[in-house]
C-alpha positions as a Markdown table, in Angstrom:
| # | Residue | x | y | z |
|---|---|---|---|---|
| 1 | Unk | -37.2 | -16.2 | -0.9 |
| 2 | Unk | -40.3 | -17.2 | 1.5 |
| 3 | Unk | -39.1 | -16.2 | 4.5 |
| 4 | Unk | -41.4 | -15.1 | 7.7 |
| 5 | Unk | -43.1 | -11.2 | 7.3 |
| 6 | Unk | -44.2 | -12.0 | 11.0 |
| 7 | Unk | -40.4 | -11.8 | 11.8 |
| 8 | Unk | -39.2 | -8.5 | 14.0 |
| 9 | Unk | -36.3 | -8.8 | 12.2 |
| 10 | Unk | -36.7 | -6.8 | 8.7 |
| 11 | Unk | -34.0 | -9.2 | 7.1 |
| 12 | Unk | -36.3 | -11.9 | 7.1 |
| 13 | Unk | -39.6 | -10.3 | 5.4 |
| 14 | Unk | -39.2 | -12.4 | 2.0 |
| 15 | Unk | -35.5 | -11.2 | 0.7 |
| 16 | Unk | -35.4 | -10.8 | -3.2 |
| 17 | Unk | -32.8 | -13.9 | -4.6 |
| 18 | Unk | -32.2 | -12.2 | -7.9 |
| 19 | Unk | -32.0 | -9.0 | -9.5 |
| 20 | Unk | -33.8 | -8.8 | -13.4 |
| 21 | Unk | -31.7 | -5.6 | -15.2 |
| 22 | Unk | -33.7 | -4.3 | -18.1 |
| 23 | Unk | -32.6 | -1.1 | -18.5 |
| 24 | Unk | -29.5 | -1.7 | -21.7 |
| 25 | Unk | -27.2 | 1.0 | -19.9 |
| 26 | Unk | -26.7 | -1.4 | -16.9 |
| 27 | Unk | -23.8 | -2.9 | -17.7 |
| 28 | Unk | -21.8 | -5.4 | -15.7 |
| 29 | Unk | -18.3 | -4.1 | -15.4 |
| 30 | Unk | -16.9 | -7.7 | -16.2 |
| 31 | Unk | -19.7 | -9.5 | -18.3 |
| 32 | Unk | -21.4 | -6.2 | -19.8 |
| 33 | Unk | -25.2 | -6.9 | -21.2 |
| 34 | Unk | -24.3 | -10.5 | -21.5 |
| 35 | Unk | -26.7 | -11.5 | -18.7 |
| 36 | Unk | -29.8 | -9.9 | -17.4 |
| 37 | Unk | -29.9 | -11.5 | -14.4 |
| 38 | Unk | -27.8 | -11.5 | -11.4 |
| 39 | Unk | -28.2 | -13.2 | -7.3 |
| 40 | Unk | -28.4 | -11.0 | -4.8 |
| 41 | Unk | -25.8 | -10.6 | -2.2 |
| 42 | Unk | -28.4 | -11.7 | 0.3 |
| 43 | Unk | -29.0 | -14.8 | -1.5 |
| 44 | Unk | -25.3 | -15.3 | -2.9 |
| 45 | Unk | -23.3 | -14.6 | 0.7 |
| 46 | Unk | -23.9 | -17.7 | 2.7 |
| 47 | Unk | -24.0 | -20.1 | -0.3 |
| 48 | Unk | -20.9 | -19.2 | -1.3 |
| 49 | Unk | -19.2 | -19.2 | 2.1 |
| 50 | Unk | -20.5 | -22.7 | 2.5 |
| 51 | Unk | -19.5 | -24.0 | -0.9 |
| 52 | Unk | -16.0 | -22.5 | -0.7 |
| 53 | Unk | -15.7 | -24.6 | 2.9 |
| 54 | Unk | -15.2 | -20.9 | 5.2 |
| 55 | Unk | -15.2 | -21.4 | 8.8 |
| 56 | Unk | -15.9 | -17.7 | 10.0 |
| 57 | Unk | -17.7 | -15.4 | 7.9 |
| 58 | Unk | -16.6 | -12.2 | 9.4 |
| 59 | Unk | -18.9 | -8.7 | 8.5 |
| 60 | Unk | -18.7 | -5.4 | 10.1 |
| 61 | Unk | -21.4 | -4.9 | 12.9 |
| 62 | Unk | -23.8 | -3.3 | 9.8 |
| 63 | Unk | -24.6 | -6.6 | 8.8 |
| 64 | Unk | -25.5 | -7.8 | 12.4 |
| 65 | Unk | -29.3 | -8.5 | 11.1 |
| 66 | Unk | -28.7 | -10.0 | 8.3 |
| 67 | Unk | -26.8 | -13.2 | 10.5 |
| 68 | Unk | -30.1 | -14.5 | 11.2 |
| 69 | Unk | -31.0 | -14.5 | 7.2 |
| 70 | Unk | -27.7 | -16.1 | 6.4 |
| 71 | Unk | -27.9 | -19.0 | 9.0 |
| 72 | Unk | -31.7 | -19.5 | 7.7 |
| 73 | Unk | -30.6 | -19.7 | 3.9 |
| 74 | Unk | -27.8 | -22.6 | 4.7 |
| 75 | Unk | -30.9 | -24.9 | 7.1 |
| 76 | Unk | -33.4 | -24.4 | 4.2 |
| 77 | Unk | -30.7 | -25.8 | 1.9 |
| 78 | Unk | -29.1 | -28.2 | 3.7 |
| 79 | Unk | -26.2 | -27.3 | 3.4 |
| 80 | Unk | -22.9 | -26.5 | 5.3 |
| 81 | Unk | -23.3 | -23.3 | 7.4 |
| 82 | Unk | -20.5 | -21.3 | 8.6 |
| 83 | Unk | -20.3 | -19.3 | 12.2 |
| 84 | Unk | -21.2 | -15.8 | 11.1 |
| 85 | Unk | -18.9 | -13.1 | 13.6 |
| 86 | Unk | -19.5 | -9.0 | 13.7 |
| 87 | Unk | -16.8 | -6.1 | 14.6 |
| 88 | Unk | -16.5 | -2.4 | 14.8 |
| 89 | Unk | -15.3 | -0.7 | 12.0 |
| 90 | Unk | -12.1 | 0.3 | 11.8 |
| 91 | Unk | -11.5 | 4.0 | 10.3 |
| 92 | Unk | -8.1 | 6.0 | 9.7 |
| 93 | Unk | -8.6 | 9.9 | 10.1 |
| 94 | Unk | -8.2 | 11.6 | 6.6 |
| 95 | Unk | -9.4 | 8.8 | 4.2 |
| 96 | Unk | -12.6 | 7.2 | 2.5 |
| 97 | Unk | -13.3 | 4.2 | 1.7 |
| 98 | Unk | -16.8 | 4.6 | 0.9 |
| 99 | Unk | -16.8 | 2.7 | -2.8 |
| 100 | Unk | -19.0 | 5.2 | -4.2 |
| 101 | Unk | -17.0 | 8.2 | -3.6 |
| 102 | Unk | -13.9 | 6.3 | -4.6 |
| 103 | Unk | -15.7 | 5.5 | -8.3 |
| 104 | Unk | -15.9 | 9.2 | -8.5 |
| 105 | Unk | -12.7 | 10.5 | -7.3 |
| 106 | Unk | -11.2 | 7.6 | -9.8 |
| 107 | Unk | -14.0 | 8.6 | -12.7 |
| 108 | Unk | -13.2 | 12.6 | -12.1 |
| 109 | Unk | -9.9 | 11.9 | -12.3 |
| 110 | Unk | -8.5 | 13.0 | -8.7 |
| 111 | Unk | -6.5 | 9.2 | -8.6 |
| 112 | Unk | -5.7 | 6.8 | -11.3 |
| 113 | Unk | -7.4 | 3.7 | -10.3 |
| 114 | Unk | -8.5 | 1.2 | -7.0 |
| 115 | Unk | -4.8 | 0.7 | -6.7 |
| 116 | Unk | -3.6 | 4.4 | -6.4 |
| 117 | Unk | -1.2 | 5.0 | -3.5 |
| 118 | Unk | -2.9 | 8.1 | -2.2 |
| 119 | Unk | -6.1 | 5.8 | -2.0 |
| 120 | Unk | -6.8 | 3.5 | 1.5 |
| 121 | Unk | -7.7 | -0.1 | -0.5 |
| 122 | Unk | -5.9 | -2.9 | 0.2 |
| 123 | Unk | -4.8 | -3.3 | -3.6 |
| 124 | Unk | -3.6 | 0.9 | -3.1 |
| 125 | Unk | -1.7 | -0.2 | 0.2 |
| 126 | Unk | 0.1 | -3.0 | -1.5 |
| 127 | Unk | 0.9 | -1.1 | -4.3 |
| 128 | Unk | 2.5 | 1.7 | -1.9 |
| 129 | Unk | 4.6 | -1.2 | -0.4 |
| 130 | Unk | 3.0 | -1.7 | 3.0 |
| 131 | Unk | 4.0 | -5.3 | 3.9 |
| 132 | Unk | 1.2 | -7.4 | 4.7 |
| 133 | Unk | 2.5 | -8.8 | 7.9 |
| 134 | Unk | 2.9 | -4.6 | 9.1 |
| 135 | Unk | -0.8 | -4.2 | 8.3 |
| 136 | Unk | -1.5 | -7.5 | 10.7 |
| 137 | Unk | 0.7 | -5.9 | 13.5 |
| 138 | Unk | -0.8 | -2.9 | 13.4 |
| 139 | Unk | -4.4 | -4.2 | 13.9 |
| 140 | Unk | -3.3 | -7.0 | 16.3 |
| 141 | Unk | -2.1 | -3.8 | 18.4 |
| 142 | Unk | -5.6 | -2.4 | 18.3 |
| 143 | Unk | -7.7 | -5.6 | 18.6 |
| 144 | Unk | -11.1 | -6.5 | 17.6 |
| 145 | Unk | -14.1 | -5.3 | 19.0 |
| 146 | Unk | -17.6 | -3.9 | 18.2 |
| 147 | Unk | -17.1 | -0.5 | 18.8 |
| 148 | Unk | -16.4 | 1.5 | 15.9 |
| 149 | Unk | -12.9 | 2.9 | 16.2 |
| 150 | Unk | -11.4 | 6.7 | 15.1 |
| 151 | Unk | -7.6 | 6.4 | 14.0 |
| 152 | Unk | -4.8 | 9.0 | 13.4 |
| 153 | Unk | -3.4 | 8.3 | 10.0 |
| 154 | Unk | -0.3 | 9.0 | 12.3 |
| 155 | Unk | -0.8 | 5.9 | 14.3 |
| 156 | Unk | -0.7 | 3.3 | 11.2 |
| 157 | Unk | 2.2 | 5.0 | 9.6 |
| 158 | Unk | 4.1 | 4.6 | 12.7 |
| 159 | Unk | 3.1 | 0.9 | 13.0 |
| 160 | Unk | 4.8 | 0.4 | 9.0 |
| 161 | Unk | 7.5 | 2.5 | 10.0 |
| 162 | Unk | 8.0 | 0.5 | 13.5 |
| 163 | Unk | 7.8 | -2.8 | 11.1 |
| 164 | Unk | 10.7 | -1.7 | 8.3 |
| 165 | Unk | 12.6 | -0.1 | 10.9 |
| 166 | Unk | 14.4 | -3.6 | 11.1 |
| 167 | Unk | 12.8 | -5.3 | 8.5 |
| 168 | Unk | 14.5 | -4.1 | 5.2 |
| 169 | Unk | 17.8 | -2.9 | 4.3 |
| 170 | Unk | 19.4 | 0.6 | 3.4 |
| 171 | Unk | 20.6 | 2.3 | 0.8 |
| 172 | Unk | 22.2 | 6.2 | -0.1 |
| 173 | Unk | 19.2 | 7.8 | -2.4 |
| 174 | Unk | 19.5 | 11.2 | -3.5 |
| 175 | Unk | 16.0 | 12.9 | -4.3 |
| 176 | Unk | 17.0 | 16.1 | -6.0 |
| 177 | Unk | 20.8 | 15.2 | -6.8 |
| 178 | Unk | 23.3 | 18.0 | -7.4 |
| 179 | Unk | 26.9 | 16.9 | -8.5 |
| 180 | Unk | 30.2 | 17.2 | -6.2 |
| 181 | Unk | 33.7 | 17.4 | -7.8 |
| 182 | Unk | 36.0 | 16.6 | -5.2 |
| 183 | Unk | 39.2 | 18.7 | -6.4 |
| 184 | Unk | 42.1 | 17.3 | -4.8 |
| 185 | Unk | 41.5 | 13.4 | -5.6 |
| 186 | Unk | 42.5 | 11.6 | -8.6 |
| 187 | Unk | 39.9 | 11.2 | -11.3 |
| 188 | Unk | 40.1 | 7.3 | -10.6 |
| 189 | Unk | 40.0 | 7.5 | -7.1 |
| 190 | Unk | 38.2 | 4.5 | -5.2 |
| 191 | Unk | 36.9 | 4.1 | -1.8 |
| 192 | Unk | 34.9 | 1.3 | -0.6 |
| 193 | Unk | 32.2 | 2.6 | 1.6 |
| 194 | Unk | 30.1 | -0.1 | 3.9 |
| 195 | Unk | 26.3 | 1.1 | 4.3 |
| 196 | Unk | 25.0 | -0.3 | 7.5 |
| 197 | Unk | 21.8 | -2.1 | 8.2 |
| 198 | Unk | 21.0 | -1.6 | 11.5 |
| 199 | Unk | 20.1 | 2.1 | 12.4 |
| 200 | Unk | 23.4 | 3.8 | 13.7 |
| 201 | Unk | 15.2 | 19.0 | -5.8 |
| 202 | Unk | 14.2 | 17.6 | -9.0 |
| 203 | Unk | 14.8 | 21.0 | -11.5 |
| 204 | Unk | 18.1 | 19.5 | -12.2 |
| 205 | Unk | 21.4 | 18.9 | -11.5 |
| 206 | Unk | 23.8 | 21.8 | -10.4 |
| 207 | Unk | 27.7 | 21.3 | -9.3 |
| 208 | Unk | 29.0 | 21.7 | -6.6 |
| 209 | Unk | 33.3 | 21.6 | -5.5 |
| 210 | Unk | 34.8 | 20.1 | -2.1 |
| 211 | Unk | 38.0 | 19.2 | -0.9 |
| 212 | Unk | 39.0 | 15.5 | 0.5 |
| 213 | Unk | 39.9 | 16.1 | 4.1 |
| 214 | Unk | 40.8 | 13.1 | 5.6 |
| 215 | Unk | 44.6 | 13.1 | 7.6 |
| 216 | Unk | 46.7 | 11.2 | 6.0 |
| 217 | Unk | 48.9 | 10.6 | 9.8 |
| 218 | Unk | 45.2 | 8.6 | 10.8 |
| 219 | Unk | 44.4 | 10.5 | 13.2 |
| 220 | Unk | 40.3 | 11.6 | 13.8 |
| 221 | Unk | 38.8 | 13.8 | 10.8 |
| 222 | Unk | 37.5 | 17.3 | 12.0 |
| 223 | Unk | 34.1 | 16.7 | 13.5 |
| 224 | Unk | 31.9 | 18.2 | 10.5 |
| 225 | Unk | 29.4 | 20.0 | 10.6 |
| 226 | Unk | 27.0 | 18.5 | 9.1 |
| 227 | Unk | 26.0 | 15.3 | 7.3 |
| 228 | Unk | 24.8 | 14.5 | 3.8 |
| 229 | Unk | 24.0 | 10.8 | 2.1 |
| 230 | Unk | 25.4 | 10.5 | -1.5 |
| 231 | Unk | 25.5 | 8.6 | -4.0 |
| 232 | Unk | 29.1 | 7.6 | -5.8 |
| 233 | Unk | 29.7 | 8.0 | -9.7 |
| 234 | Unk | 31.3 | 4.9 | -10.9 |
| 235 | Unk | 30.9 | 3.5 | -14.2 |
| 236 | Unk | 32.8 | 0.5 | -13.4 |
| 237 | Unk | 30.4 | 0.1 | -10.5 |
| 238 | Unk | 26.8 | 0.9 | -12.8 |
| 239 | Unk | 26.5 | 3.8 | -10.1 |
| 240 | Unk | 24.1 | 5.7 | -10.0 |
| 241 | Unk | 20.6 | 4.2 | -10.3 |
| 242 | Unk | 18.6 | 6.5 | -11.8 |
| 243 | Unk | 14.8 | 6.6 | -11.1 |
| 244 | Unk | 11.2 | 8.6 | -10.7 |
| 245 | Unk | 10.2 | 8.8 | -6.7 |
| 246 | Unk | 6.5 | 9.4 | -6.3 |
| 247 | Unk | 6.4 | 10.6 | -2.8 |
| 248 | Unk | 2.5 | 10.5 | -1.4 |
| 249 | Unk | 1.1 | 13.3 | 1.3 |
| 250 | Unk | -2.9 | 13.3 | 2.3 |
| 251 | Unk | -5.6 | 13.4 | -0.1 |
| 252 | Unk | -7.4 | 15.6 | 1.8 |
| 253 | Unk | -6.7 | 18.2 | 4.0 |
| 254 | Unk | -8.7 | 18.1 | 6.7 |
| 255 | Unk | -9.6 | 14.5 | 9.1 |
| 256 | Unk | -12.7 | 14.1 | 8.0 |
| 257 | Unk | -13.3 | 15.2 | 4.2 |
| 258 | Unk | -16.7 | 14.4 | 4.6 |
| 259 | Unk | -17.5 | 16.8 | 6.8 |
| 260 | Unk | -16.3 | 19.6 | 4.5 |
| 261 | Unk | -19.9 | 21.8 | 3.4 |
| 262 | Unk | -18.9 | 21.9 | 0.0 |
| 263 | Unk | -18.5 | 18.0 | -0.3 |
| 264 | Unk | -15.8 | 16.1 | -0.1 |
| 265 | Unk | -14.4 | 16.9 | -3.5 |
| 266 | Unk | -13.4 | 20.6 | -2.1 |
| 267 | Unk | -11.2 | 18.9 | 0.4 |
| 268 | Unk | -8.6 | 17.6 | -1.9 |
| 269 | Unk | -5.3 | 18.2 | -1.1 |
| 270 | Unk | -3.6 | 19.5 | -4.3 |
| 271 | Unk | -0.1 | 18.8 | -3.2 |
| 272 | Unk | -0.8 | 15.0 | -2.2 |
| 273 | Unk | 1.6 | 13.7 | -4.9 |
| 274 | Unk | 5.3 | 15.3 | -5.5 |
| 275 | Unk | 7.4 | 13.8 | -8.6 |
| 276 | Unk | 10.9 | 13.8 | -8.1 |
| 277 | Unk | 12.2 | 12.2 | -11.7 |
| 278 | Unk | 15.9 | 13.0 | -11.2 |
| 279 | Unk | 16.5 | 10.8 | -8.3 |
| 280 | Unk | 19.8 | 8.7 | -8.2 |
| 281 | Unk | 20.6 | 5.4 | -5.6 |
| 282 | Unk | 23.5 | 3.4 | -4.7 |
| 283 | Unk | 24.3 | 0.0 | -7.4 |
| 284 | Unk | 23.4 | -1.9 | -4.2 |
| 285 | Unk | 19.7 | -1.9 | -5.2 |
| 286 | Unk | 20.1 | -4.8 | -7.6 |
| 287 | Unk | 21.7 | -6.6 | -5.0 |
| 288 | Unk | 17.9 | -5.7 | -3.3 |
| 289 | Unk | 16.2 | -6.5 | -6.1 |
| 290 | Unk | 17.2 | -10.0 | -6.3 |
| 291 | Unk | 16.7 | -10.9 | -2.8 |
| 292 | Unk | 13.1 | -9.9 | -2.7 |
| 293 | Unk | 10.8 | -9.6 | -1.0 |
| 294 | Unk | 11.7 | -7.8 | 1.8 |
| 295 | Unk | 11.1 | -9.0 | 4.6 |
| 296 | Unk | 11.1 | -12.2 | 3.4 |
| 297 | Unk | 7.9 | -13.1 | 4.7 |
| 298 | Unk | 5.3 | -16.3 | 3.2 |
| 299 | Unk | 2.6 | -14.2 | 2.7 |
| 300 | Unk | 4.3 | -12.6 | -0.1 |
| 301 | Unk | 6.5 | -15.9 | -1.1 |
| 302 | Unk | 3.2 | -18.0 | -1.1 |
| 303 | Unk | 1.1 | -17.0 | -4.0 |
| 304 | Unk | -1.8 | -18.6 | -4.7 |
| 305 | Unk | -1.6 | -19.1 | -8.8 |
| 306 | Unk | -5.0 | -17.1 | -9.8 |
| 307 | Unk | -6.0 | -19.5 | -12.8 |
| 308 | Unk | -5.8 | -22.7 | -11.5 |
| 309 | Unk | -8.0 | -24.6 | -9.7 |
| 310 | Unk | -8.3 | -25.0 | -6.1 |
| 311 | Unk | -5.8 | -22.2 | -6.3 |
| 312 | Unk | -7.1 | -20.6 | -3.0 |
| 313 | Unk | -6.6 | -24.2 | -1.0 |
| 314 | Unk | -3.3 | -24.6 | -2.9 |
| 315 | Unk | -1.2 | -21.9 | -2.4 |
| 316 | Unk | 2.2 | -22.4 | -4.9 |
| 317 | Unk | 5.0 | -20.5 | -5.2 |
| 318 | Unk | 5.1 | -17.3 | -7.6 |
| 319 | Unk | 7.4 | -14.7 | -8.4 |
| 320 | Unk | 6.3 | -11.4 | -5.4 |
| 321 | Unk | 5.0 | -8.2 | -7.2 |
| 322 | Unk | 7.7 | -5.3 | -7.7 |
| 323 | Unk | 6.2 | -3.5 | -4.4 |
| 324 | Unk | 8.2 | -6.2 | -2.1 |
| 325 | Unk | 11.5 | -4.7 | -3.3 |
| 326 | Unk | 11.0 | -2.4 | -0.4 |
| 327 | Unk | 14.3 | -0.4 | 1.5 |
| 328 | Unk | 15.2 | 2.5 | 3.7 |
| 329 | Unk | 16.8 | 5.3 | 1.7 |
| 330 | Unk | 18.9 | 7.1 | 4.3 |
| 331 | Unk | 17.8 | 10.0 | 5.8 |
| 332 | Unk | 15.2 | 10.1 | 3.2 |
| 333 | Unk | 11.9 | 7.8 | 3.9 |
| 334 | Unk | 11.0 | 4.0 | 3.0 |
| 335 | Unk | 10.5 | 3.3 | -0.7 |
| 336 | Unk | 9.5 | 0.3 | -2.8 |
| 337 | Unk | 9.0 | -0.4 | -6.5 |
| 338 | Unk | 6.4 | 0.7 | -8.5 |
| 339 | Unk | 4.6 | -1.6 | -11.1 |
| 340 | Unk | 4.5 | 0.5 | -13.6 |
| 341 | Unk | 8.2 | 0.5 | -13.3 |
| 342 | Unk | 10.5 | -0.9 | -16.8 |
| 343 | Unk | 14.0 | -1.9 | -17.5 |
| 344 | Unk | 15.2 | 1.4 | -18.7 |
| 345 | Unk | 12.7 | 3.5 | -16.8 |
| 346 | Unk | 12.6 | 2.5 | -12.5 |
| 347 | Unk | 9.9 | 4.2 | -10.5 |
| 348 | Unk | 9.8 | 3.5 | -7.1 |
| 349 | Unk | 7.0 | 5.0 | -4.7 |
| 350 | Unk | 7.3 | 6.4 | -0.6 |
| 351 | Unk | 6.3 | 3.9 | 1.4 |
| 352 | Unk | 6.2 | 6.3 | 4.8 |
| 353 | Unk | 8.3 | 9.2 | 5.6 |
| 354 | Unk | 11.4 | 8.3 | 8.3 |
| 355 | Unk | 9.5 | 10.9 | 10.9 |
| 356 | Unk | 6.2 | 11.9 | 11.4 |
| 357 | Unk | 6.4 | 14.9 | 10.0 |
| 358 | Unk | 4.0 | 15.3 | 6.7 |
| 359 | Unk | 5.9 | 18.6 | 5.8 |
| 360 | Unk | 9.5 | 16.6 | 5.2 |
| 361 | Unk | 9.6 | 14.3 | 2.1 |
């Protein structure tokens, strides 16, 4: 592009437009060697803003030079030019989302994909079931500035935990279920148990044998001591659920893996996933499950249909992924659905932990 070399402004001394590939092992990851030529994001940015009607193209303060290249693009052309706005980044302590380390933790193997719950993407948080309406609270709460801002990872799970605290319902989920045989109650014994909504391991199963103390006269039970959640055992009922629970801790062990003088591959945290594949819920789940999403909020009933036209201006409806079946299992943490999940074969995957505690799944 003939811009101005005179210009003190480096993004303006005569930006390249397109890209010629000749080397064969430069594949595009969509088109492969189908083309050999390619716009630049310099040249690309602003025309595509304007075609696609955006108001406020907003970059991180990075990108501050490159405002006065974008605005000059759109006058040369002629064409609609959108108000171009800078902010401060916005980091969480104990995360990266630099795209090339994140190709090689996902190429090394250290996460499964762009959309792995121990990752910090925005397709990795919806798949761990952060509501998108949490994630908006949470940065409304900070604000926008231009200041680069340092965040505990503390801070953000206690915005989502703030947000599903009255947002979703409850259910009893056992992570690492052992069996109780009441002995002095009938075989087909029933008791109807209401689970509230507001707030008042996996080697195996082992047994275990109580006694049903409750006075028959109707007077107050001993004050135990001690409370457990459970989960009944009820054909009749489909009771239990079983199910997988991936529950997700820190990639890395320190707050800044970048830092670490090794690289940040020696900072990996290798308990940041635990498998617990002999949990057990309550049959009110499919009750959940049909109600979805919750919360029941239009950015998730609102789907823009992804092959039609216009789709972006036309948002219809469309069936919410599995990660808005989202609930509070009791005493336990916040869970939703995992898409990998099945009809004989339910994972669901930790949301955020009840407490801020990283030591107590």
């Amino acid at each position: 592009m003939k811009q101005n070399l005179d210009d003190g402004n480096p993004q303006m001394w005569d930006l390249f437009a397109y890209r010629i590939s000749e080397k064969e092992y430069r594949r595009h990851h969509r088109t492969g060697d189908k083309w050999r030529i390619y716009p630049t994001y310099d040249f690309t940015h602003c025309l595509c803003d304007s075609f696609e009607g955006i108001t406020h193209s907003l970059c991180t303060t990075e990108f501050e030079l490159s405002r006065v290249s974008y605005e000059w693009l759109c006058d040369e052309l002629e064409v609609y030019k959108p108000m171009r706005r800078e902010y401060g980044r916005l980091n969480v302590s104990g995360t990266l989302l630099s795209k090339r380390k994140i190709i090689e933790l996902v190429n090394k193997g250290y996460v499964h994909g762009w959309d792995d719950p121990l990752l910090y993407t925005l397709i990795a948080l919806r798949r761990q079931g952060m509501p998108p309406a949490a994630i908006l609270s949470f940065v409304n709460e900070l604000g926008v500035t231009k200041a680069t801002t340092d965040i505990e990872l503390h801070r953000f799970e206690t915005s989502i935990r703030r947000y599903l605290e009255v947002t979703v319902p409850r259910l009893m989920l056992v992570l690492g279920p052992l069996t109780v045989i009441i002995d002095d109650l009938d075989d087909d014994h029933l008791e109807m148990v209401e689970v509230p909504f507001s707030k008042n391991s996996a080697y195996g199963v082992i047994t275990v044998h109580a006694k049903y103390e409750k006075p028959s006269d109707g007077s107050a039970p001993k004050k135990p001591k001690s409370f457990i959640h459970w989960v009944a055992s009820s054909p009749t009922h489909n009771s239990p659920i079983k199910a997988t629970v991936r529950a997700f801790n820190p990639l890395f062990k320190s707050n800044n893996p970048s830092a670490h003088p090794d690289g940040f591959l020696a900072d990996i945290n290798p308990d940041s996933e635990q498998i617990f594949p002999h949990a057990m819920m309550e049959c009110g789940f499919e009750e959940i499950k049909q109600r979805a999403p919750w919360p029941a909020e239009a950015g998730e009933k609102q789907l823009a249909a992804p092959d039609e036209p216009d789709s972006a201006k036309k948002p219809q409806k469309a069936t919410p992924g599995p990660e808005s079946i989202r609930f509070q299992g009791m005493r336990v943490a916040y869970f939703c659905v995992d898409r990998e999940s099945t009809k004989d074969d339910l994972i669901l995957n930790r949301v955020v932990s009840l407490k801020e505690d990283v030591g107590k799944v």
